[in-house]
C-alpha positions as CSV (number, residue, x, y, z in Angstrom):
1,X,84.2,-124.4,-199.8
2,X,87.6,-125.2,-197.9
3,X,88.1,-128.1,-195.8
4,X,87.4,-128.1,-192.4
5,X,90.3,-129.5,-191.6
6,X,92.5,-127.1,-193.9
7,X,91.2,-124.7,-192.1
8,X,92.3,-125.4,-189.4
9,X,95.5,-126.5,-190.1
10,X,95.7,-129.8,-189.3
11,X,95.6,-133.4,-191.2
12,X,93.3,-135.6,-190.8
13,X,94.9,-137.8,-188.2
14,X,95.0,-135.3,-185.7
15,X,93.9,-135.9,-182.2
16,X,90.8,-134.0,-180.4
17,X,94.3,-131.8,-178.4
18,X,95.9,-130.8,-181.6
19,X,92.6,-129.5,-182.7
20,X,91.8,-127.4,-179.7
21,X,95.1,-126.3,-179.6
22,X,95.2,-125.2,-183.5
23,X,91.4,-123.7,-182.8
24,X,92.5,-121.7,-180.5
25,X,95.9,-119.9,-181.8
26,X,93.7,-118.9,-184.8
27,X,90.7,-117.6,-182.8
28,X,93.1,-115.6,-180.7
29,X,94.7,-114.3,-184.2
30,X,91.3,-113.7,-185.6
31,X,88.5,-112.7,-183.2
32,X,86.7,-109.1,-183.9
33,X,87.8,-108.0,-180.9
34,X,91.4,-107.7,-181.4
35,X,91.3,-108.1,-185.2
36,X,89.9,-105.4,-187.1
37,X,90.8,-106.4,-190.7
38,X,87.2,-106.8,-193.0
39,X,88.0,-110.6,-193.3
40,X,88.7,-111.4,-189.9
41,X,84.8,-111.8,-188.7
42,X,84.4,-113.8,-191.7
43,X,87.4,-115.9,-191.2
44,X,86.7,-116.3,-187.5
45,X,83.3,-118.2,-188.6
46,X,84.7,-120.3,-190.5
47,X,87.7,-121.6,-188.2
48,X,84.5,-122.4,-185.6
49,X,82.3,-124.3,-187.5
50,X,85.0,-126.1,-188.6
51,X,86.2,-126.6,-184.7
52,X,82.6,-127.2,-183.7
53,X,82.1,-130.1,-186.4
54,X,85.8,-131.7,-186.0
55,X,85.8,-131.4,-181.7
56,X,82.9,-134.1,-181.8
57,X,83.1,-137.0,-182.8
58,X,80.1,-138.1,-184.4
59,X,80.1,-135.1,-186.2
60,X,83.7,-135.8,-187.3
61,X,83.0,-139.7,-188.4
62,X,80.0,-138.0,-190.5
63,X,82.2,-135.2,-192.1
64,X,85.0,-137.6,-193.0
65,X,82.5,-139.6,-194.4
66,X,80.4,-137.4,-196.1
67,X,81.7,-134.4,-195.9
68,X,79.6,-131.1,-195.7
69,X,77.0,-133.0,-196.3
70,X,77.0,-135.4,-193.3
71,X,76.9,-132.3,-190.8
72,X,75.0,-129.9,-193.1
73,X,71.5,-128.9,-192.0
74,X,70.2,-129.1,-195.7
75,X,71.4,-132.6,-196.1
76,X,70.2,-133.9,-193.2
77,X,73.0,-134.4,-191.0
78,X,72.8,-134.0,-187.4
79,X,71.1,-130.5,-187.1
80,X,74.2,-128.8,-188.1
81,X,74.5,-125.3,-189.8
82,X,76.7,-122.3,-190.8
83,X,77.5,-120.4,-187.9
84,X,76.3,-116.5,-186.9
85,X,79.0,-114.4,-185.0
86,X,77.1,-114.5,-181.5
87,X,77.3,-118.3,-181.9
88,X,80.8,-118.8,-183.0
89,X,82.1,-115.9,-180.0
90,X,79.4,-117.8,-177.9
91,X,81.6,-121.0,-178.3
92,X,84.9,-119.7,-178.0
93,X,84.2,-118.5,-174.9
94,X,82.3,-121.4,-174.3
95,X,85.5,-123.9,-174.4
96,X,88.2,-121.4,-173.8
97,X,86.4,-118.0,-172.0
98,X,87.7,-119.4,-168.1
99,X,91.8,-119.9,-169.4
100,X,94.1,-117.3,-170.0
101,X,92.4,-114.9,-169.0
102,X,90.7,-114.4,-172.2
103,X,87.7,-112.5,-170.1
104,X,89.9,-109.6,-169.5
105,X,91.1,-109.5,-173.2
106,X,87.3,-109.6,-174.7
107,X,85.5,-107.9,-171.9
108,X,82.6,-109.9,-170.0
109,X,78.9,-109.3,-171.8
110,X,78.7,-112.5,-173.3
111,X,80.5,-114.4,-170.5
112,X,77.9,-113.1,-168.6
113,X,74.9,-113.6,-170.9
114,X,76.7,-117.6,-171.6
115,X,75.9,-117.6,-167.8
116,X,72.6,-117.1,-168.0
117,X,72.3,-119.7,-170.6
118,X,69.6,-122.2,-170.2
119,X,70.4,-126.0,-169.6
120,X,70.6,-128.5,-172.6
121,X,67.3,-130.7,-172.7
122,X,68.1,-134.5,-174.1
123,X,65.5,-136.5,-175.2
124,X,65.6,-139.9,-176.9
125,X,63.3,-140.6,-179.7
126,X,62.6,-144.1,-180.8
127,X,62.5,-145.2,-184.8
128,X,61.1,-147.8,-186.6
129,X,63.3,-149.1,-189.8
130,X,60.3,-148.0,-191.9
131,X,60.8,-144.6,-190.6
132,X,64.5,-144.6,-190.8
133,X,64.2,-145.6,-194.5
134,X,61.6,-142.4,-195.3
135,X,62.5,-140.1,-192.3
136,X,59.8,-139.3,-190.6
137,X,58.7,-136.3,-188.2
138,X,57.5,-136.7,-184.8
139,X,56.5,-134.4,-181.9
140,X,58.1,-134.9,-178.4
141,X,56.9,-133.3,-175.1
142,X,59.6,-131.6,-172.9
143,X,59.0,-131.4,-169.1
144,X,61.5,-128.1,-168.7
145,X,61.8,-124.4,-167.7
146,X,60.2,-121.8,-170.0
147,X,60.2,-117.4,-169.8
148,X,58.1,-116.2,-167.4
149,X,55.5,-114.7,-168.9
150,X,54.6,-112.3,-166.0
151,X,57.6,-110.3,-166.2
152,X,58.3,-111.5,-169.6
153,X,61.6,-112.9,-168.6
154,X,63.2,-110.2,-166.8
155,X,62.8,-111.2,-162.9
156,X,61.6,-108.3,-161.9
157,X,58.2,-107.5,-160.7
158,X,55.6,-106.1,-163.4
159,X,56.0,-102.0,-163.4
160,X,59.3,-102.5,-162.3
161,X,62.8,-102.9,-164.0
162,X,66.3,-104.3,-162.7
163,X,68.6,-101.3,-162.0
164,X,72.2,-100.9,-163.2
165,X,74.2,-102.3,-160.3
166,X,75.8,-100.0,-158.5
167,X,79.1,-101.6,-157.6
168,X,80.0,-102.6,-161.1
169,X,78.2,-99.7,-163.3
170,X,76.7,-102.9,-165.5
171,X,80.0,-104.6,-166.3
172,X,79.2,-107.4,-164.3
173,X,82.5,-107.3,-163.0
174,X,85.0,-106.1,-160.8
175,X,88.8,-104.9,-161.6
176,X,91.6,-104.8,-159.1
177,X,95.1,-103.2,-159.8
178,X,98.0,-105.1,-158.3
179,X,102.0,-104.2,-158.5
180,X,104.5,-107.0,-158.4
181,X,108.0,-107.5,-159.5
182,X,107.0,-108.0,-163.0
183,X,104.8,-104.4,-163.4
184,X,101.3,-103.9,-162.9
185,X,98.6,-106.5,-163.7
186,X,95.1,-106.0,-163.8
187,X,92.6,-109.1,-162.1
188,X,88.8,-109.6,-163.5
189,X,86.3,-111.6,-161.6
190,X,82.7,-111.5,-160.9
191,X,80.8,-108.6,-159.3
192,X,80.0,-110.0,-156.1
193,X,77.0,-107.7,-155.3
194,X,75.4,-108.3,-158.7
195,X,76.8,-112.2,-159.5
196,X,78.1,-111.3,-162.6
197,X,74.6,-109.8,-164.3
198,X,74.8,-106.4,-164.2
199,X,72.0,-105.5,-162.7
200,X,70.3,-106.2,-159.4
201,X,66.5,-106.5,-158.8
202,X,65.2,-104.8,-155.9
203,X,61.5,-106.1,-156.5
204,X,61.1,-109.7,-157.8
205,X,58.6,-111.5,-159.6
206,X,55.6,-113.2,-157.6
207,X,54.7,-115.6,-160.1
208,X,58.9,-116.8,-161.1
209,X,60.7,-115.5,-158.0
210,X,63.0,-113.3,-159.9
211,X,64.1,-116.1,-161.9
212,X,62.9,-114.8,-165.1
213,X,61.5,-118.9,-165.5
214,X,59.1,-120.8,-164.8
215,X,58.3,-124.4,-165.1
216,X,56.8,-125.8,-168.4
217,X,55.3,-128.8,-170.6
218,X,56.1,-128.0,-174.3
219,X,56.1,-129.7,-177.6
220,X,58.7,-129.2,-180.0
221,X,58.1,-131.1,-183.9
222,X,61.4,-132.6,-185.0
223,X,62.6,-133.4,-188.5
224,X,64.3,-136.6,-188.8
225,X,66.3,-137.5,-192.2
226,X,66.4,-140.8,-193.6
227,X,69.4,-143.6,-193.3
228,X,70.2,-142.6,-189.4
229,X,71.8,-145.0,-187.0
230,X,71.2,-145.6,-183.0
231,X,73.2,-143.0,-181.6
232,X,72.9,-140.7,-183.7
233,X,71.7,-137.5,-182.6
234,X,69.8,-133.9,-183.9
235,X,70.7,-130.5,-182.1
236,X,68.3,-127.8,-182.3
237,X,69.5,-124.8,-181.5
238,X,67.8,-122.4,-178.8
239,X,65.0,-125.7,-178.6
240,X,66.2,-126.3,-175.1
241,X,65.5,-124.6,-171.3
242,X,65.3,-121.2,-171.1
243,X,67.9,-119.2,-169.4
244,X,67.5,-116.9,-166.0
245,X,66.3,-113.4,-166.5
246,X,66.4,-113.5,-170.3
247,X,69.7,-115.6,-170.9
248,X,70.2,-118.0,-174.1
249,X,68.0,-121.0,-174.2
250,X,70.3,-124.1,-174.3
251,X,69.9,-126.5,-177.1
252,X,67.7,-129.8,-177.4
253,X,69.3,-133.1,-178.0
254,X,67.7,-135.4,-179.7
255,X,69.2,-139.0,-179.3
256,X,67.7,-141.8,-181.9
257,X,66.9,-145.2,-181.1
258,X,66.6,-147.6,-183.9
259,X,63.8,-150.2,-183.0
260,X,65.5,-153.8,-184.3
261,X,63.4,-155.3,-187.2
262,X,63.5,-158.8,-186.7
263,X,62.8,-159.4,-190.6
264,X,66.6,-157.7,-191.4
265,X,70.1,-157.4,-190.4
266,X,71.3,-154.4,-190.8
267,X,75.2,-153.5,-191.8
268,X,75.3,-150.0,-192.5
269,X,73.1,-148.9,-195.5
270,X,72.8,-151.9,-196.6
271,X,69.9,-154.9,-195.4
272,X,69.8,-158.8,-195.4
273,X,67.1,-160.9,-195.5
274,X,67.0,-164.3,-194.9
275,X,64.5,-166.3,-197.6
276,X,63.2,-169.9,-196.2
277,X,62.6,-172.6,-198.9
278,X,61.2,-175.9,-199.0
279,X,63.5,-178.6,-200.7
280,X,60.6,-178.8,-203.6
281,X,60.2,-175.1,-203.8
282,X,64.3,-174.5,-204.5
283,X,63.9,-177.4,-207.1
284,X,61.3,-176.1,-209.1
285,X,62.0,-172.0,-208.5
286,X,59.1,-169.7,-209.5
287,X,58.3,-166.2,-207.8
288,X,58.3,-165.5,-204.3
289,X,57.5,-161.8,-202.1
290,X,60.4,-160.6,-199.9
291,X,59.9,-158.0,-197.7
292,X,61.8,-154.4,-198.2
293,X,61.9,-151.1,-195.8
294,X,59.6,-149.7,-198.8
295,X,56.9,-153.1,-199.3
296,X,56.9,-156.4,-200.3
297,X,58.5,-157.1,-203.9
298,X,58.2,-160.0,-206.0
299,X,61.7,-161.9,-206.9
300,X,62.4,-165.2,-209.1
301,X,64.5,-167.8,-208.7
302,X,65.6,-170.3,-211.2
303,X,64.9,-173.9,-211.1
304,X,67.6,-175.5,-209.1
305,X,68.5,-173.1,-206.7
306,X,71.1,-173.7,-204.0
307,X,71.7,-173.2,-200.4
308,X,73.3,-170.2,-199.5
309,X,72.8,-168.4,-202.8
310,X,72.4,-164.6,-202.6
311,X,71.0,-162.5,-204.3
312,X,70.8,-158.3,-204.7
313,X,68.2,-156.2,-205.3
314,X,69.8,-152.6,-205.9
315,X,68.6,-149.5,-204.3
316,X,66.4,-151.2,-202.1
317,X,68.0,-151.1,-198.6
318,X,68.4,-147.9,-196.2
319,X,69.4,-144.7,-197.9
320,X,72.6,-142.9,-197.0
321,X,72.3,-139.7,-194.3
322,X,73.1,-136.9,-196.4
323,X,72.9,-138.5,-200.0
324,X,70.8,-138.7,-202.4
325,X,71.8,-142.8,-202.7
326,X,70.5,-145.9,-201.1
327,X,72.2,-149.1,-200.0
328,X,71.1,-153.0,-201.5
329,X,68.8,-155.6,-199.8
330,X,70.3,-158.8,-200.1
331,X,68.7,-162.1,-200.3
332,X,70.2,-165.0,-198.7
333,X,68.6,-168.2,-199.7
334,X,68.1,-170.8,-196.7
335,X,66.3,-174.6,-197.6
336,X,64.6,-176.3,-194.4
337,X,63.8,-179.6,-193.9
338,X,61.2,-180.8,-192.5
339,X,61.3,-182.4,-188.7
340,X,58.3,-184.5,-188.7
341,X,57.4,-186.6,-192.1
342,X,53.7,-188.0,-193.1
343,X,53.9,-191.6,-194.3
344,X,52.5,-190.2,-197.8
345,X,55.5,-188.3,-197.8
346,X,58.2,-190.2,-196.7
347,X,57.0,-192.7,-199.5
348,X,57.4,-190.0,-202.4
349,X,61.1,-188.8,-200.5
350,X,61.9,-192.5,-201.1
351,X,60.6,-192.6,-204.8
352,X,62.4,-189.2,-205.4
353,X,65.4,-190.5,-203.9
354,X,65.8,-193.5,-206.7
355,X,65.7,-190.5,-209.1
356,X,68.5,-188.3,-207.7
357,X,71.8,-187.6,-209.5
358,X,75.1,-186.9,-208.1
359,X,75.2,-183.7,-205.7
360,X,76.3,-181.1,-207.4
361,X,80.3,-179.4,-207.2
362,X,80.4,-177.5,-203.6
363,X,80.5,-173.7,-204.9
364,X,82.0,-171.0,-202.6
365,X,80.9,-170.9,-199.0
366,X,77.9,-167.8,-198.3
367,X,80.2,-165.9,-195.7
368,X,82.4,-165.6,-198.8
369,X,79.6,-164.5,-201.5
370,X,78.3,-162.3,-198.8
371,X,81.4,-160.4,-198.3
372,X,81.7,-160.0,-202.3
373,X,78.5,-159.1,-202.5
374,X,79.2,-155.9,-200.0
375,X,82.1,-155.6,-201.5
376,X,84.6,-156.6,-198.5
């Protein structure tokens, strides 16, 4: 599979402009409309999804992270997949179909049906770590516009069909000849009888108004991978409003918000966890639980154990969106003291203190171990 940013033809450093601007000299070059070589609908896909992933960028922080795998469907990342034709013309036009004229070069059915596309729907769905750590699925309810299902979608009253419009002939658009200086040029813009659609309808819909919608409550189930961050987000496709008189859907956004757990810090994939020991419990060592994303464990620690050791337990933090790998839990040792002393206790401190030694040599400060241990 080639590179997405091979294919476009640029490096890796290049800004969100040169991108666009690379896009779209090779969609001009290859769309099936004015290129009617075998490869060019083929090559045309490509050059989108590429363009699609690279122009945002979370998409682009997960591709040059992960690669195909970070934006990939099948791998979890972000809702992405291989583009169809009607989606890759659909965004072409999308981002370029009102410059240049591009309308009059391509003709104007899909502007028009991109007009009729339903709005986006964003939603934000809150996570537990837990769930980040599995991935999880959860149902969310959409307040939105659904097809009518009187005139299933259409507009027009049941029995009854739109009619071509008449001004246009069902181009949706109007042409005007002009001479100047230069030659003749030809202007395209909307049909204003018809707005564009094509078709006019002489008797609407009681129940949606000729709107081809109608207001809805739905629930849509969505499938959340493992090792997410806040701000990450899902798109799925066609999940979204639906459009006027049979348009498009739009898509459904799902934004993800990471509830803190308060028994972790998180840095990335990986987790740390601060352990609390007594003075007497670091002297002696023995077995103690720690918490994980996955259950408690069961660590030991030798006899003798200082302040601001760390330790790693492999595999056992948050695994990595898109891979099939898992960061570390580490273990950062903390001893307490206690505030408020018993007289039976202060007696044995002061019998235990006749018995200590020298301290032992100051080893390397924990901000240091900790940035060896993730490898800073």
């Amino acid at each position: 599979m080639s590179d997405f940013y091979a294919l476009l033809g640029v490096t890796r450093e290049a800004t969100e402009v040169e991108i666009k601007k690379s896009y779209r000299k090779l969609a001009m070059e290859y769309h099936p409309d004015r290129n009617s070589a075998p490869e060019s609908e083929a090559r045309f896909k490509e050059i989108t999804e590429a363009y699609e992933v690279l122009r945002d960028p979370q998409k682009r922080a997960a591709y040059d992270r992960y690669g195909r795998a970070g934006v990939g469907a099948g791998g979890g990342g972000f809702g992405f997949h291989q583009v169809d034709l009607t989606e890759a013309l659909n965004i072409f036009m999308r981002d370029f179909g009102g410059m240049g004229g591009f309308e009059s070069i391509f003709g104007g059915g899909r502007s028009r049906q991109d007009a009729r596309r339903g709005q986006d729907v964003r939603v934000t769905v809150k996570l537990s770590l837990a769930e980040v750590a599995t991935g999880v699925k959860k149902t969310v309810k959409l307040k939105s516009v659904d097809r009518c299902s009187s005139c299933s979608g259409s507009g027009a009253k049941p029995g009854t069909k739109p009619a071509t419009c008449s001004a246009c002939g069902g181009s949706g658009e109007v042409r005007r000849a002009a001479r100047s200086m230069f030659g003749q040029f030809v202007s395209v813009s909307p049909c204003p009888t018809c707005a564009g659609e094509g078709t006019v309808i002489s008797q609407p819909c009681e129940v949606c108004r000729g709107e081809g919608r109608v207001r809805a409550d739905k629930s849509v189930t969505v499938e959340i991978p493992a090792g997410v961050s806040t701000n990450n987000y899902l798109t799925l496709r066609g999940q979204g409003a639906a459009g006027s008189r049979n348009g498009p859907n739009g898509d459904l956004l799902v934004m993800l918000d990471i509830r803190q757990d308060d028994r972790f810090e998180r840095h990335g994939d990986d987790l740390i966890f601060d352990l609390s020991l007594s003075f007497s419990q670091a002297a002696l060592g023995g077995e103690f639980a720690v918490p994980t994303p996955y259950g408690e464990e069961k660590i030991k620690l030798p006899a003798g154990t200082q302040p601001e050791t760390t330790l790693r337990l492999k595999q056992r933090g948050l695994p990595v969106l898109g891979q099939n790998a898992k960061g570390d839990l580490l273990i950062r040792v903390h001893i307490w003291t206690p505030e408020r002393i018993t007289d039976e206790q202060e007696q044995l401190f002061r019998e235990l203190a006749k018995l200590e030694g020298e301290a032992p040599k100051r080893s390397p400060g924990f901000w240091s171990k900790l940035k060896e241990a993730l490898g800073a």
